[in-house]
Structure formats: C-alpha cells, structure tokens
DRENLUM-796097 format. One record per atom (N, C-alpha, C): residue in one letter; x, y, z. Coordinates in steps of 0.2 Angstrom, whole numbers, plus 5000, padded with zeros to 4 digits. Example, Ala and Ser with C-alpha at 12.3 -4.5 7.8 and 13.67 -1.06 7.14 Angstrom:
A506649725039
A506249785039
A506649845039
S506449895035
S506849955036
S506450005039
! end
This chain:
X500449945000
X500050005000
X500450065000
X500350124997
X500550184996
X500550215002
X500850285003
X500850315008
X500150345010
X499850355016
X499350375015
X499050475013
X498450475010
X498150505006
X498250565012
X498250625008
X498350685012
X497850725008
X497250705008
X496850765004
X496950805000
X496150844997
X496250894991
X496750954995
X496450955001
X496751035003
X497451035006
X497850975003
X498550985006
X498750985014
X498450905015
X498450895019
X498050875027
X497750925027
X497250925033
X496750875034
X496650835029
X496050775031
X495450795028
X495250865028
X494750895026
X494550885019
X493950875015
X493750865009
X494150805007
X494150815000
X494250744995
X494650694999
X494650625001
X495150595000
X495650594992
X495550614985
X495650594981
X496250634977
X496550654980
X497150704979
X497650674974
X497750604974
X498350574969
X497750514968
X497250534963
X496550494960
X497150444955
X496650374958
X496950334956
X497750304958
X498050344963
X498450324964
X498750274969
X498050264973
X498050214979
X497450184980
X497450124981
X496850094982
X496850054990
X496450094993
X496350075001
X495950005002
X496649945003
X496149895005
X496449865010
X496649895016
X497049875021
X496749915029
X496549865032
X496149915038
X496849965042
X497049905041
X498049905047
X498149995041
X497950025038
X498250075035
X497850145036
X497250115037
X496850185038
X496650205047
X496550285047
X496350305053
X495550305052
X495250325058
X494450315060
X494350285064
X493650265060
X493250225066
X492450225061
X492250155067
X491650135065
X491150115068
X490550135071
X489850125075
X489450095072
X489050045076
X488350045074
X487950075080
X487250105079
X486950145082
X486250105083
X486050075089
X485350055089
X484950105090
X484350095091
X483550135094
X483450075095
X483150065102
X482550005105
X482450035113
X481650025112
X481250055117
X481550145118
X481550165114
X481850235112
X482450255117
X483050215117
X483450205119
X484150215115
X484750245113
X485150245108
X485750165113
X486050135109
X486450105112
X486950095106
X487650135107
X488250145103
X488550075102
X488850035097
X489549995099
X489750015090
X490550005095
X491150005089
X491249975083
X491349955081
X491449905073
X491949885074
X492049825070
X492949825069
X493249845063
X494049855065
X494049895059
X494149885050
X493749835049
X493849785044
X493149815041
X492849845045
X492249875042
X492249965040
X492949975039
X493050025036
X493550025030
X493549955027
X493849945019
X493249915015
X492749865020
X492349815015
X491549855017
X491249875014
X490749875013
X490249805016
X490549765012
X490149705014
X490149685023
X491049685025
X490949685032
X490649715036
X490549775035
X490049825038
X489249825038
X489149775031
X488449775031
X488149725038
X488749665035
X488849605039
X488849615047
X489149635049
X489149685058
X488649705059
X488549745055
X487549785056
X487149725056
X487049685052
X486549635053
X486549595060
X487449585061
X487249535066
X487049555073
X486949635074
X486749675079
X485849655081
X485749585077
X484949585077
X484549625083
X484349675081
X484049735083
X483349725081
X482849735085
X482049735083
X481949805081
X482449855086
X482349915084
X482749935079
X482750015076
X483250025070
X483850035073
X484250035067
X484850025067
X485450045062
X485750075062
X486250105055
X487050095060
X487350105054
X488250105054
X488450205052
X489150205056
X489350275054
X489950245053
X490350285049
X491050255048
X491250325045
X491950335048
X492350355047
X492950345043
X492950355038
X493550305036
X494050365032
X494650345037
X495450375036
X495250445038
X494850465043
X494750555042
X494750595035
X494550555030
X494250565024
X493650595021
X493250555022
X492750555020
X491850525026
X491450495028
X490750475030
X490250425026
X490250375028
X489650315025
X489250315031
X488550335030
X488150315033
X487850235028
X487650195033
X487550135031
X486850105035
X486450075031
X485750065035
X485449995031
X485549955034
X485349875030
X484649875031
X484349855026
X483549845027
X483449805022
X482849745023
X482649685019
X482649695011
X482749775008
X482649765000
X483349795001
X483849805006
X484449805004
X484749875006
X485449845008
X485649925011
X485449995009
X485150035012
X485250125010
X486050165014
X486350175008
X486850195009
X486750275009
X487350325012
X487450395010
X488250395008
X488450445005
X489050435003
X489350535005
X489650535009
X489850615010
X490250635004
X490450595003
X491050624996
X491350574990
X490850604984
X490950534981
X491650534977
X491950594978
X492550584973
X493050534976
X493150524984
X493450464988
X493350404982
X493050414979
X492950314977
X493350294971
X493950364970
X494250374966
X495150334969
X495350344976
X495550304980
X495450274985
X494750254986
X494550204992
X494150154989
X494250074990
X493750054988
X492950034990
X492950044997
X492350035000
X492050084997
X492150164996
X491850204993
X491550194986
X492050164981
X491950154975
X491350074976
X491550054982
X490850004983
X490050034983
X490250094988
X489650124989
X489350144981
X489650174977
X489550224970
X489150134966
X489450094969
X489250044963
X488450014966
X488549994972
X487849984975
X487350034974
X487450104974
X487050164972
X486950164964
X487250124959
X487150114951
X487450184949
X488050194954
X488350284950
X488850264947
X488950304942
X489850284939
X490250324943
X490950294943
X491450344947
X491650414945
X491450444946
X491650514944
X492450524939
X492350544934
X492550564926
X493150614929
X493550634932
X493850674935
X494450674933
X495050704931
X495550734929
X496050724935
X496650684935
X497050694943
X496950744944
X497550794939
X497650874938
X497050924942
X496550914941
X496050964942
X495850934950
X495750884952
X495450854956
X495050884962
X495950934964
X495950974970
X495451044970
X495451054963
X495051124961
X494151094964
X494151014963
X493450994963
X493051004971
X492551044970
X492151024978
X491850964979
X492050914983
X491550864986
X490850854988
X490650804984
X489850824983
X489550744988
X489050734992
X488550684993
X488450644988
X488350564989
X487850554985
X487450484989
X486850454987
X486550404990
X485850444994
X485650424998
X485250435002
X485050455006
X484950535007
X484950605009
X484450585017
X483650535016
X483150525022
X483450465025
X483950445024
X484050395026
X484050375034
X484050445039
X484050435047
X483250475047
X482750495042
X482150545043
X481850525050
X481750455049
X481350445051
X481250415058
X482250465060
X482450435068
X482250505071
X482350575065
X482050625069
X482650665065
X483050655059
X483550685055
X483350685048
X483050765048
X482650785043
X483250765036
X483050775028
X483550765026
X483950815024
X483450885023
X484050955024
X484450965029
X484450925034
X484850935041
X485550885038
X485250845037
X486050805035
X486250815030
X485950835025
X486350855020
X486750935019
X486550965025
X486951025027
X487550995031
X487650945035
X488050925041
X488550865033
X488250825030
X488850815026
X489150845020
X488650905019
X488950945015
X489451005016
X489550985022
X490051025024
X490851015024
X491051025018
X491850985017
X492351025024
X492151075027
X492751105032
X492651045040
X492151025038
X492150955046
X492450905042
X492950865047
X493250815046
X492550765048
X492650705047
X492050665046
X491750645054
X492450625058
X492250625064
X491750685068
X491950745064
X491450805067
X490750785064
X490650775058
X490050775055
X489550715060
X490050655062
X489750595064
X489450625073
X489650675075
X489550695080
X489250725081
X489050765075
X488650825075
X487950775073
X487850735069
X487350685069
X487150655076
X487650625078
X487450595085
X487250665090
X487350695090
X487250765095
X486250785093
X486250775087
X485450785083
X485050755085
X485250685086
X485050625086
X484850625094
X485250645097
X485150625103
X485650565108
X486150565105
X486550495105
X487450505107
X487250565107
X488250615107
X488650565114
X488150575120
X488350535126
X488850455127
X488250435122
X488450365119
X488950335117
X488950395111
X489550415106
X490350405109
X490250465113
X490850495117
X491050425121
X490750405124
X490850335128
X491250285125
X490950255119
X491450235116
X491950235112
X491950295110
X492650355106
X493150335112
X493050365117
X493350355123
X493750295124
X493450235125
X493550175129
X494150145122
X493850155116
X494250135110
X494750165107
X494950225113
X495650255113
X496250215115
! end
C-alpha cells in the first residue's frame, strides 16, 4: 500500500480523499485512521457499539456487523473511514440504504467505490490534475436517518459540509439524534 492519502486541501483530512486519483487503492484496515459504530434505537433507547475495523475497507463487512446486531429496533452503521470522508450505512430487507459524503473518495478507496456501485453511480469522470479544484459532493440517500427524527435537509447540510472532518459530522449527527453521550463513551473506551 502507498503512503497514505493527504487530501484535496493539502493535507488536513478535510474534503476529497482523492488528491493522487487513482493512485492508491485502500484495502487494508491496518492502514487507515477512524472508526466505525453501529447505532441501535429500542424502546427509544440509543445503544452505541464499535465496529471492527475491517468494516471500514469492505462494505460487505460492515453490512455483515449491522446485521448481526439483530435489533428489533432500527439500526444503522457510521463510519469513518481514514478521516476522509462518511458512509452512513442502513441494512434493510430490500437491501442496504447507503449515504456517501463524498463521492469523489471512490476514486481512491474502495469501499467508497463499493458504495457508487451499490448506488448504480459511475465513478466520477475526474481529471487527477484538476481534482483538488473539485468540491465534494454527497451521494446516496439523503432520508436515510428521517425517520429517527434527522430531517433530510439537516443531514445534507451536516455532510455537505467539506470543512468537518468526518468524525465532526458523525458527532454532529449523534448530537441531533440524541446519542452524542453514547457516542463519546465509546470513542473513549476505544482509545
């Protein structure tokens, strides 16, 4: 694996992962920074756990984790992945509902490039050259948390926001949510 990705903005983490597009392909957990939660609701109750971190390369490991959380109540994944970029993740019987904070990442990560493919998007037509001039854009499924009380213009402003690194964004949703406490607790413990 290549050195790891320093963003559009020269470094800070901030926006694009896709700085040298095409020049690395993230498929090593042992290489990225982050983190990853699943997020319960039962009996209107939020209940936080970790992921491992094998669920911030594969998409499918991530689906897999969420499922095995057999939850009566809902339930969704946040992932961080490399302070990059933001997957919200939501398994449901006709198949996962993903969000994608920034789809030009899929240009070097491949779980993001999983997400564009599961969503039927092509990977964005982008130019190494230009890349860093490009602003990062969402894609995927805006209601995806509506109907825990996270309207879809609320999140779409909170991941639209390239100047939060993702952990910020995932905070600020759990802070919405009502779940920031939870959050924090295990941020903490898995330090």
């Amino acid at each position: 694996m290549g050195a790891q990705s320093t963003g559009r903005d020269g470094g800070d983490g901030r926006g694009s992962a896709a700085s040298g597009a095409g020049s690395a392909s993230w498929d090593s957990s042992d290489d990225l920074e982050g983190f990853g939660v699943a997020v319960v609701l039962e009996e209107s109750r939020w209940k936080v756990v970790a992921l491992a971190s094998r669920a911030l390369v594969s998409l499918t490991d991530a689906e897999r984790e969420l499922r095995e959380m057999r939850s009566e109540g809902a339930y969704f994944g946040l992932l961080n992945v490399d302070d990059e970029f933001l997957i919200v993740a939501r398994p449901a019987p006709a198949g996962t509902r993903l969000l994608l904070s920034d789809a030009t990442a899929a240009l070097d990560y491949d779980i993001a490039a999983d997400v564009l493919e599961r969503l039927n998007i092509d990977l964005p037509d982008l130019d190494p050259d230009e890349i860093d001039d490009v602003e990062p854009w969402e894609e995927g499924d805006g209601a995806i948390l509506a109907d825990l009380g996270m309207q879809e213009p609320v999140l779409a402003v909170i991941v639209g926001d390239s100047s939060l690194y993702p952990d910020e964004q995932i905070t600020q949703i759990a802070q919405t949510l009502g779940f920031g406490s939870q959050l924090t607790a295990v941020l903490e413990r898995s330090r």
